[in-house]
N, C-alpha and C positions, 0 to 999 in steps of 0.2 A: 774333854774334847781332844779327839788327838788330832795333831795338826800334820798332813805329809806333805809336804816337797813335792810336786810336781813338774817338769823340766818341761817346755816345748821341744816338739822334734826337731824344729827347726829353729831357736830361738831368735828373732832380731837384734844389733849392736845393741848393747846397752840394756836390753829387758830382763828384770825381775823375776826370779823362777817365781810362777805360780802355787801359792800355799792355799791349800785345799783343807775346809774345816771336815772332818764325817763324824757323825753319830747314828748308834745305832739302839734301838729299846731292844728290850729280849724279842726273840726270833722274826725281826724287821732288820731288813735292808736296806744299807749302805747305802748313800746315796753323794754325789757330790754336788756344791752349787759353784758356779762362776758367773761372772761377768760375759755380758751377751760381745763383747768385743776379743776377748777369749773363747769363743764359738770357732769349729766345733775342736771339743773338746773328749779324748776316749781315756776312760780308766779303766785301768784291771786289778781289781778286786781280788785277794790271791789268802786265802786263809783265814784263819781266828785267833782272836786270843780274848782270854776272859779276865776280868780286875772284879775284886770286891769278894766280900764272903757273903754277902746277901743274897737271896734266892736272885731277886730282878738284877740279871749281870749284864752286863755291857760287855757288847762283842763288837769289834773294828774287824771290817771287810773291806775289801776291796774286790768287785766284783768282775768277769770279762763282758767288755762291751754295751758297757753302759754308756751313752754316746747323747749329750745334751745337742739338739739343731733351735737354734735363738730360743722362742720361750717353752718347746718341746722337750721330754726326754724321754729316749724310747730304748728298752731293754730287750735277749735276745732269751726267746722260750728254752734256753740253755742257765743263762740267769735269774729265773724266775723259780725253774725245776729245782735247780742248787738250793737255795732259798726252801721251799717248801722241804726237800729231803733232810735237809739242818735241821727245820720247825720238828719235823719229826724226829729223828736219829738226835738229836743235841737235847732238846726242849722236851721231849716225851708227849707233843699233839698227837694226835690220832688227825689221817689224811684232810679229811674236812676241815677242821680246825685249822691246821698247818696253810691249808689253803685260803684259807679265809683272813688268816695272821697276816699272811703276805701280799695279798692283794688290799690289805686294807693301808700297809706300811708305804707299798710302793704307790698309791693312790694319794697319801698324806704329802709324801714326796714331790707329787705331780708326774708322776709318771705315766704317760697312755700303755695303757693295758689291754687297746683297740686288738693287738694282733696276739695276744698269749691266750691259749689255752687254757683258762683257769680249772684245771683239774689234776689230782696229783696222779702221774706216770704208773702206769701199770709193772707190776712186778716181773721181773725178765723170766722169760719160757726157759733160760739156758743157765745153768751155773756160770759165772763170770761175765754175764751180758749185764749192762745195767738196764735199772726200769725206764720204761714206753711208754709213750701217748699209746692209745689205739691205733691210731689211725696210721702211726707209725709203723705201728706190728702188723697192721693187714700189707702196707705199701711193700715192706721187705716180704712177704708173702710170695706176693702178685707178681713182685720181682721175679723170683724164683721160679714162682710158676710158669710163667712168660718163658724164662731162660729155656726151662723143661720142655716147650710146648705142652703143657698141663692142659687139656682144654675144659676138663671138669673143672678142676682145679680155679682156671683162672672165674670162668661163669663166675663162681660163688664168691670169689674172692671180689669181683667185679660191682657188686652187688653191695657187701657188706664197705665197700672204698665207699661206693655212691651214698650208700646211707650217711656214713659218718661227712662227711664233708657236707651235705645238706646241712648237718646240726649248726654249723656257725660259720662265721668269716675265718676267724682264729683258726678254725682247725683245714680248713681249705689252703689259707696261707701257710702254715708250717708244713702240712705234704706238699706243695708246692716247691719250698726252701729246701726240701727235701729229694727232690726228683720226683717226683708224682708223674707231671705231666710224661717226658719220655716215656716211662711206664705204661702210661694209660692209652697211648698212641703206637705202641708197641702193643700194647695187648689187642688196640683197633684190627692194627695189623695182621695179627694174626687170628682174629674173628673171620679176615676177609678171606686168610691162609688155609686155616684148616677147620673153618665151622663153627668155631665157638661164637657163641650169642654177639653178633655186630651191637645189638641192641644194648645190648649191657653193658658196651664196653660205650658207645657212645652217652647211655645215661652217666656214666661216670665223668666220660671228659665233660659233656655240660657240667655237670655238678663241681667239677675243679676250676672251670671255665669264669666259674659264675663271681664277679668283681673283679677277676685276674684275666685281663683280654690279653695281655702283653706275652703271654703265655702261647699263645697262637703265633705257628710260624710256617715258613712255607708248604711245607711236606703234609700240615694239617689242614691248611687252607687247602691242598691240592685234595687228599683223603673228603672232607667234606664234601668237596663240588663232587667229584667223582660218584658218590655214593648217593647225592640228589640225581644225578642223570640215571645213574645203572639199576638205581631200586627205586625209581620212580612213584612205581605203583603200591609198593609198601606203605602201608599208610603209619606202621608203626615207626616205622625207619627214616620215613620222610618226616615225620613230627619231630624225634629225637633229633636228628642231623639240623633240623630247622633251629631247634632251641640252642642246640651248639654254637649256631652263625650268630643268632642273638647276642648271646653272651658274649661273643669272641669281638661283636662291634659294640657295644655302649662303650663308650670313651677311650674308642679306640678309632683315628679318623684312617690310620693308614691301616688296618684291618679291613676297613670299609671299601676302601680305592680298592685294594687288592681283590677282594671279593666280587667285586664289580666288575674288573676287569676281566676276571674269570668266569663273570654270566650267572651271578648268581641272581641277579634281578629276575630274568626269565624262568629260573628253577622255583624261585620263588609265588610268582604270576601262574605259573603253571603248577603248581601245589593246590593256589587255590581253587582254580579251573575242575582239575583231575579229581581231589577229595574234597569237592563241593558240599558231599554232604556228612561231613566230620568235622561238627564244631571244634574242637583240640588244634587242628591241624589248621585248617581256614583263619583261628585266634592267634598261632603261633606266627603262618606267614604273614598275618596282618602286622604283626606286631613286627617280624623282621623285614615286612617294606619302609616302615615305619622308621624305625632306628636304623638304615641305611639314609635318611634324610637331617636326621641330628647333625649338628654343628656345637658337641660337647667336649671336644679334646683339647684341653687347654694348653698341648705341648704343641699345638698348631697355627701358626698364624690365622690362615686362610682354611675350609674344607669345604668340600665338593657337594654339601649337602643341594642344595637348588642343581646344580647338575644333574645328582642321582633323582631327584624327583621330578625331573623335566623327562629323564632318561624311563622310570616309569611311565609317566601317561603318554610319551610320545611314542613312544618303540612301543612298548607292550601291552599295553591299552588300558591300563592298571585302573583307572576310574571306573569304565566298566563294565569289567570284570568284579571290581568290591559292590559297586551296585547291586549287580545281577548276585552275588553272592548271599546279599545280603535278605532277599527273596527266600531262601532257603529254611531262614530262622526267625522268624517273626518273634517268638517268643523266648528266644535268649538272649538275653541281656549282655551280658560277656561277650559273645559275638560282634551284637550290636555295637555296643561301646566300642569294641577293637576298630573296627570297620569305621564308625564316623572320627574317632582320633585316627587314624592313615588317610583318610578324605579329606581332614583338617590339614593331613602335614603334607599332601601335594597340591594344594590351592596355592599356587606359588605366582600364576600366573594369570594375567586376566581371562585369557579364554579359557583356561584352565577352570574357573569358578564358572563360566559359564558353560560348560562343556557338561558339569556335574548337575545344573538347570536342568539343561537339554535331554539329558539320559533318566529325571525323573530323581532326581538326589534330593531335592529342596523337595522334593512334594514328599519322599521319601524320610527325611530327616521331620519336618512338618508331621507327621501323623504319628512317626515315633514318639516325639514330643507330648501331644497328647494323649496317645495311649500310654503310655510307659513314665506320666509324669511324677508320680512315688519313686522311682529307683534314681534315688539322686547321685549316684556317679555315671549312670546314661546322662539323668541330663544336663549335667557337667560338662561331657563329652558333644554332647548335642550344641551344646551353646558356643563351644568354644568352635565344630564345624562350621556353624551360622557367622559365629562373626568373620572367620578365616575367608569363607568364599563370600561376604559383604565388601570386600575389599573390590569388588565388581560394583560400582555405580547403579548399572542394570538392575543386577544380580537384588540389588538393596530395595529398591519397588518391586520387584519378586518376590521376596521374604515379607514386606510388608502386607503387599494385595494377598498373599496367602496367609495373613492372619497370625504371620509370625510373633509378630509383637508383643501380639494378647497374651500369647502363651509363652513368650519370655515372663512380663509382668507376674502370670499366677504360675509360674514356675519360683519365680526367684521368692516369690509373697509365700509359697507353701514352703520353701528351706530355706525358710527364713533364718533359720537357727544354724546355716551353714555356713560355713565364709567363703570355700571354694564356688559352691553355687553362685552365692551374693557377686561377687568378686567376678566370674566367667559372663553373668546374668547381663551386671551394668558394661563391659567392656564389648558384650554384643549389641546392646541400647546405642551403646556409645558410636558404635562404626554405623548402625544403618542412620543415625540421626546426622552424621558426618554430612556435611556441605548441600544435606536435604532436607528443606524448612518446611515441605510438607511432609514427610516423614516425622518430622519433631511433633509438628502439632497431633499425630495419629498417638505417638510413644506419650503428648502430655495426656491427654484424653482419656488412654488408656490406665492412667497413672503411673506410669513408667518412675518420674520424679518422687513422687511421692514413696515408692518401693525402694527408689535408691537411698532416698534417704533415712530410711527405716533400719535399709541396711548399717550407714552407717551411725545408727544409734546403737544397735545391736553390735558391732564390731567396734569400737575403736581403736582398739590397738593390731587391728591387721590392717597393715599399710595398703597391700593391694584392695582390699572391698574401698578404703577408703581412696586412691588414689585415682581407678576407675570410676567409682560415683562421681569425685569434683571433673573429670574428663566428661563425663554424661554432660552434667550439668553447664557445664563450658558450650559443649556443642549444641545442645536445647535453646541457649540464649543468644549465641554469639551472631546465628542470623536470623531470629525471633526472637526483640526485645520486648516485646508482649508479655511474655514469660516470666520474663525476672521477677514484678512484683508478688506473679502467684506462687512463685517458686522463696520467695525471702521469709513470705507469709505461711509459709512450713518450715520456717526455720531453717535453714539452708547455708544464711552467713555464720552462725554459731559452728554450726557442725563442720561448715570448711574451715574455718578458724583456728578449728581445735585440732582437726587432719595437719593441718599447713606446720600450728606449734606444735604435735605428738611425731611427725615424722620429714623427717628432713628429703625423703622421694618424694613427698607431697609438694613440698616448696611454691614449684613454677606452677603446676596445672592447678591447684590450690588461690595461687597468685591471679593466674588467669580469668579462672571464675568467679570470682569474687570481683577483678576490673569488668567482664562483661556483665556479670548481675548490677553494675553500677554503685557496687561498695567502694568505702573508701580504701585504696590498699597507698602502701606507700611503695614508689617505685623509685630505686635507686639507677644511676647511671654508673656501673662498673667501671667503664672507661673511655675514658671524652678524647684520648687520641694526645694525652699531654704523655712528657715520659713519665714513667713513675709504677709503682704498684696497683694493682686489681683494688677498688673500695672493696675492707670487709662490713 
């Protein structure tokens, strides 16, 4: 074991320099450990040296930027590459091997290996250049070619970026680390300049786009909107540019502000209008009305999502317009689905759900359901519509008197073997039976109960199918005590018993139903108002 010395940069009075254990097996990496209060902590790892005359030699490294964040440690595809060119040049592996030796070392270590390219660097085009990722050799390419105004040049170069960055996260991230994006917005650029494929250059920005929204900045946001308004009618160009806004907003909320302010809503609304009958395209702006209403960015206090979807149906008539769209495709599924989840994420409001009544949605989503009840991620999608605009009173003997229910029941009874279905099924049971005791007694009739709790025989260890069924079952009882006995008499207390002790989200609505089926639960008082600590 060798032991180094490690100094803080900045040490405090009186603190212990840091002694760091490292070990290393033949062609495995260095690693160090420390205490989480010694966080964060960077080593540089800086050569070799070899002990022993046995084949299996122990090598001490010290590698750059290997960087422990609490119980993470994450290395830079500079550290990795090193590592594998050793396996090979020191050890005599052949590439695969080499690669395989070192992601197994630094994996043993605990190292995330989320963002490395696990493949060993391509051998340099140039005497004295070292070896390359691919993706690295097309990126200085495309550089160049750009530089040049190359327009052949960049097209193909455009093309073979885009492929490679689809393969993985890891390889998107390191062109990324790398300047990709400038590049790729520069070669945008001059698509618009002097002719070369816009197309191509915007499937690459999506495809770099894609988990890297931070990446998007003004000049792109601007280039974007621009290129919805001025090629409208392209239907290839408005797909591509569309998929680029996607990307550029999932978990990104001030991406989304900006884009909105910039009208992308309307470009958007108007995509779907304009290439009505281009599923790809009507699938894409569904999906980017959609993720314009998320509330995912957790660097945000507060986002605008209910704004942006108030600012849909109100301004641009976004309900519908996905309606009437949806007329178009009876028979795609994909479409379909897109269309009732963006229906689902603007029911935000009660005339809102009822607005989607009015226009023929409910009777629309209704016959979807029956026809189409095999493709179970429609009626996943379907289900989770129904209970979002249930959240309307009205709306709820609506979906009942048209029959909804039945065909929640042999919806959820046929995927049966799903958990998402199970799971989407009882939490739509659950809202129309909400504070409507004639509705209940239609959902018990039906077997509504009896379904749910099948489901949760069949699931128990998914907290949501279970968490949603004792929420069913709470609201069937709590104002039809009739219920309880025929509902305990299927086994009911067992199965919320076991929800309540297998999952700690279970707890209360678990707690709940079990006091209105008239079980014995025991209820503790947290706090009676003396001072002191919370009862655990």
């Amino acid at each position: 074991m060798l032991r180094v010395p490690v100094s803080p940069t900045h040490p405090s009075p009186g603190r212990k320099p840091l002694v760091v254990g490292v070990r290393r097996r033949v062609g495995s990496p260095a690693l160090c450990g420390c205490s989480e209060a010694q966080l964060p902590l960077r080593l540089r790892l800086r050569g070799w040296r070899r002990r022993g005359r046995e084949d299996s030699r122990l090598l001490f490294m010290l590698r750059s930027d290997i960087q422990v964040v609490m119980a993470a440690k994450r290395i830079t595809q500079e550290t990795f590459d090193d590592v594998v060119q050793e396996n090979i040049s020191d050890l005599g592996m052949d590439p695969e091997e080499a690669v395989i030796e070192a992601v197994q070392q630094f994996e043993s270590q605990g190292v995330d290996l989320s963002n490395i390219v696990k493949t060993a660097p391509n051998s340099a085009s140039v005497d004295g250049q070292e070896p390359q990722h691919a993706v690295l050799q097309t990126l200085d390419s495309l550089q160049k070619a750009v530089a040049d105004a190359d327009s052949g040049a960049v097209d193909e170069l455009l093309v073979s970026f885009a492929e490679q960055c689809r393969q993985e996260m890891a390889v998107r991230y390191l062109a990324g680390q790398k300047g990709a994006y400038p590049a790729v917005l520069a070669a945008c650029r001059l698509a618009c300049e002097e002719g070369c494929s816009l197309l191509k250059a915007l499937r690459a920005l999506s495809a770099l786009l894609d988990g890297q929204p931070d990446f998007l900045d003004a000049p792109g946001q601007e280039l974007l909107l621009r290129v919805l308004r001025e090629r409208q009618d392209d239907g290839d160009l408005t797909l591509a540019t569309i998929r680029c806004v996607r990307q550029a907003s999932l978990k990104h909320e001030q991406n989304r502000q900006d884009l909105v302010k910039g009208g992308v809503l309307s470009l958007l609304v108007g995509a779907v209008v304009r290439h009505g009958d281009r599923a790809d395209v009507v699938r894409e702006a569904c999906a980017g009305l959609r993720f314009m209403t998320f509330d995912d960015d957790i660097r945000v206090p507060f986002g605008h999502a209910h704004e942006h979807a108030k600012m849909i149906v109100t301004e641009h008539g976004g309900l519908r317009v996905l309606i009437e769209a949806a007329k178009a495709f009876p028979d795609d599924c994909s479409v379909l689905r897109e269309i009732c989840a963006t229906l689902g994420r603007l029911s935000v409001r009660n005339e809102f759900c009822q607005e989607i009544v009015d226009l023929g949605g409910l009777n629309f989503m209704v016959a979807l359901l029956a026809d189409c009840i095999d493709h179970q991620d429609l009626v996943k999608q379907v289900m989770s519509a129904i209970q979002a605009i249930a959240g309307n009173d009205d709306v709820k003997d609506a979906i009942v008197n048209a029959g909804g229910t039945d065909l929640i029941v042999l919806a959820m009874t046929r995927h049966l073997g799903s958990p998402l279905v199970c799971e989407q099924s009882c939490a739509a049971l659950c809202m129309l039976a909400l504070r409507k005791p004639e509705n209940c007694r239609v959902i018990m009739e039906g077997g509504g109960a009896l379904a749910a709790l099948q489901a949760m025989k069949m699931h128990p260890k998914e907290a949501g199918v279970q968490k949603q069924a004792c929420m069913l079952i709470r609201n069937l009882v709590s104002h039809a005590q009739d219920f309880s006995q025929l509902i305990l008499d299927m086994g009911a207390e067992d199965l919320i018993a076991e929800a309540r002790a297998a999952h700690r989200t279970c707890e209360d609505v678990a707690k709940a139903a079990l006091r209105d089926l008239g079980c014995q639960v025991e209820l503790r008082e947290l706090w009676t108002g003396q001072k002191g600590s919370l009862a655990r």
